[in-house]
C-alpha positions as CSV (number, residue, x, y, z in Angstrom):
1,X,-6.4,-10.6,17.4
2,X,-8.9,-13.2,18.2
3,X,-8.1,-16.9,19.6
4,X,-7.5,-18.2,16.4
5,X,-4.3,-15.8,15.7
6,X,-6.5,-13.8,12.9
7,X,-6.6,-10.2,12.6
8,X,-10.4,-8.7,12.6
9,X,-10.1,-6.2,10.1
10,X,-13.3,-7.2,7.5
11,X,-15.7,-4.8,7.8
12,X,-19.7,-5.5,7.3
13,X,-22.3,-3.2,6.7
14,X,-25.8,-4.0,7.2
15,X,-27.5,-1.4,5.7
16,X,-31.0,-2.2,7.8
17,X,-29.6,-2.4,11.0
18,X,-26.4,-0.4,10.5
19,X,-24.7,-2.5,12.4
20,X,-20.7,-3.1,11.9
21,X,-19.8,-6.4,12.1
22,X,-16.1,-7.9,11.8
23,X,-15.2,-10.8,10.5
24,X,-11.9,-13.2,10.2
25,X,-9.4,-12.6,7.4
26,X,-6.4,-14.2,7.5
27,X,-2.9,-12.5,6.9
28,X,-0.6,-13.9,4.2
29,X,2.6,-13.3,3.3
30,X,3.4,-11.7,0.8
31,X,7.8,-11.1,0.4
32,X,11.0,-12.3,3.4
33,X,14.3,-11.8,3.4
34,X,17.3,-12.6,5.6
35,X,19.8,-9.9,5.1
36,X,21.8,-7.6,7.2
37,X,19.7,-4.2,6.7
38,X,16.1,-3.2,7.9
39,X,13.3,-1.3,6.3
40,X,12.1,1.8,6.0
41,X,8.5,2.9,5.1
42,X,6.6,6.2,4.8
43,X,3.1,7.5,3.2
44,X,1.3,10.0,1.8
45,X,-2.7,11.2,1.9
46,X,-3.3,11.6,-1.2
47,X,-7.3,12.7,-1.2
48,X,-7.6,16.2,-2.6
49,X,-4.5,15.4,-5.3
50,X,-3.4,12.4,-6.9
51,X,0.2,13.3,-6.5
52,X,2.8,13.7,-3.5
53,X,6.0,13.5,-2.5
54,X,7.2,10.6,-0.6
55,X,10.6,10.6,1.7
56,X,12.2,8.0,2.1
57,X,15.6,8.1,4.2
58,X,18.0,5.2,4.1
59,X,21.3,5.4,6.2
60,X,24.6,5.6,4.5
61,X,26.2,2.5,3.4
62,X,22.6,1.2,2.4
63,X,21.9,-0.5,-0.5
64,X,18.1,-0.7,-1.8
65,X,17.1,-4.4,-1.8
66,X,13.3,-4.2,-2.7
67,X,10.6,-1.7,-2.7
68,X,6.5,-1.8,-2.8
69,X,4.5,1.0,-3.4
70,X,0.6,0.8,-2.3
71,X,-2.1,2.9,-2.8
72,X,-6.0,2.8,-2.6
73,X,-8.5,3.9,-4.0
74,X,-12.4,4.6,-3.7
75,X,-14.6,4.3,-7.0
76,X,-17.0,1.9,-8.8
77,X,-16.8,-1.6,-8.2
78,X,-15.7,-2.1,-12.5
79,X,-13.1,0.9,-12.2
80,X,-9.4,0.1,-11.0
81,X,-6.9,3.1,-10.7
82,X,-3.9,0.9,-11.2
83,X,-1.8,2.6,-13.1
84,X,0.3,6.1,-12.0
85,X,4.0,6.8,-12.0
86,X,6.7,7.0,-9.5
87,X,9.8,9.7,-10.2
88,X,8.4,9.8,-13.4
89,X,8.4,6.4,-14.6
90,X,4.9,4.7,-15.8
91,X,3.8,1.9,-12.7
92,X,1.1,-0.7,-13.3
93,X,-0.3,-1.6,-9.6
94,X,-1.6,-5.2,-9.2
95,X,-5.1,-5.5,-7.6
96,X,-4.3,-6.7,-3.8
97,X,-7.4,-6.8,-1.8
98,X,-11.1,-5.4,-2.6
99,X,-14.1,-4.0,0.1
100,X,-17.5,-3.8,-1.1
101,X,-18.0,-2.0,2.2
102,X,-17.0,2.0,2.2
103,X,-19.2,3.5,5.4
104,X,-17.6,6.9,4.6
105,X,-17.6,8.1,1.1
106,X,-20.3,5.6,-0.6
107,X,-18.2,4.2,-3.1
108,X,-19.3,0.8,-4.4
109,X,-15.6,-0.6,-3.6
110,X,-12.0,0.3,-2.2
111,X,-9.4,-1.1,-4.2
112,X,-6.2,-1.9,-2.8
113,X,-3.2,-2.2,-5.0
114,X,0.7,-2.9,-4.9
115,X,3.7,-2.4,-7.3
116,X,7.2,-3.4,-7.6
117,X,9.3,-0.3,-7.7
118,X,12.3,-1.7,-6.4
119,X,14.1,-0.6,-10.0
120,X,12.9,3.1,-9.8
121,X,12.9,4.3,-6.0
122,X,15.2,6.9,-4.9
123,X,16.9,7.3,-0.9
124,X,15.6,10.7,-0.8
125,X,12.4,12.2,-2.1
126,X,10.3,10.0,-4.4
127,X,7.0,11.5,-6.5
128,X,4.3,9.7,-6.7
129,X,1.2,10.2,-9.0
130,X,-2.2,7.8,-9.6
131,X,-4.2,8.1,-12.1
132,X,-7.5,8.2,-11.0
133,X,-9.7,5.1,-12.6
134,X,-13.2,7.3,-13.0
135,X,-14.1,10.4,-12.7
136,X,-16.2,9.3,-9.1
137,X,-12.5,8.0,-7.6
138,X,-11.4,9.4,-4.8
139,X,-7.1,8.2,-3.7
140,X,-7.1,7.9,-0.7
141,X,-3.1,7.7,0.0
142,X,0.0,5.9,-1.0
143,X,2.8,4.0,1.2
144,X,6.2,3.3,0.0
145,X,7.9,0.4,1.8
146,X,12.3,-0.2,0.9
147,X,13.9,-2.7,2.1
148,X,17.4,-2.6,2.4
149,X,20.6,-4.2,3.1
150,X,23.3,-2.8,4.7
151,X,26.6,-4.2,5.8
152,X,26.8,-2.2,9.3
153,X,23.3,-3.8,10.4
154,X,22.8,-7.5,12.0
155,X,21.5,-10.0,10.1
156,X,17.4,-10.1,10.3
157,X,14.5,-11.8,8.9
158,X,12.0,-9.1,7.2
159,X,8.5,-10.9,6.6
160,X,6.2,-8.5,3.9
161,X,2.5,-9.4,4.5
């Protein structure tokens, strides 16, 4: 975190000097709650296959309050993987965040992307499939975060960047 209370997370590549540079981005938030419950969250690498199995364990007594599953993927800078499926049922991610940088793989972009699943996520085991956008996209990995609330829990404030 610098002295202005960003996160340096912006990567820069200059291709002549190959040089990595930083640079600001602000957080913003995104979802908060006050209820009596927590969160849980887990994740899947998903770079060989464009489906997984994602766990998601919630104590007893809870009740699923919201849920956001993210993915990302690495392809051509006019191709968006944002559709897929979770436990079956067809998701449409929205387009969160974009990198024209990718040092790694030498995509043209990363596309970062988020969905509402709150209506189809399971306490348990939750599959997850993206359809790739191209044929050059690679997924890189899915996260599932549920929020939940729960009566045995004290009250707390859950802020979603």
């Amino acid at each position: 975190m610098n002295d202005n209370g960003k996160i340096n997370y912006g990567l820069n590549l200059n291709s002549a000097s190959e040089e990595i540079s930083v640079s600001d981005v602000p957080f913003t938030q995104f979802f908060n709650v006050m209820l009596k419950g927590d969160y849980e969250a887990n994740g899947i690498g998903l770079q060989n296959n464009n489906t997984g199995t994602i766990n998601i364990t919630l104590p007893l007594g809870s009740t699923i309050t919201n849920a956001f599953l993210y993915w990302y993927a690495l392809e051509n800078s006019t191709t968006l993987s944002n559709t897929g499926s979770l436990n079956n049922i067809a998701i449409t991610g929205t387009l969160i965040a974009s990198s024209t940088s990718d040092p790694c793989f030498f995509h043209e972009s990363t596309h970062f992307f988020r969905a509402d699943v709150t209506n189809i996520v399971n306490s348990g085991v939750n599959n997850v499939q993206i359809n790739p956008g191209g044929s050059e996209t690679l997924i890189d990995g899915a996260s599932l975060v549920v929020i939940f609330s729960n009566p045995a829990f004290p009250r707390k404030q859950i802020n979603h960047y």
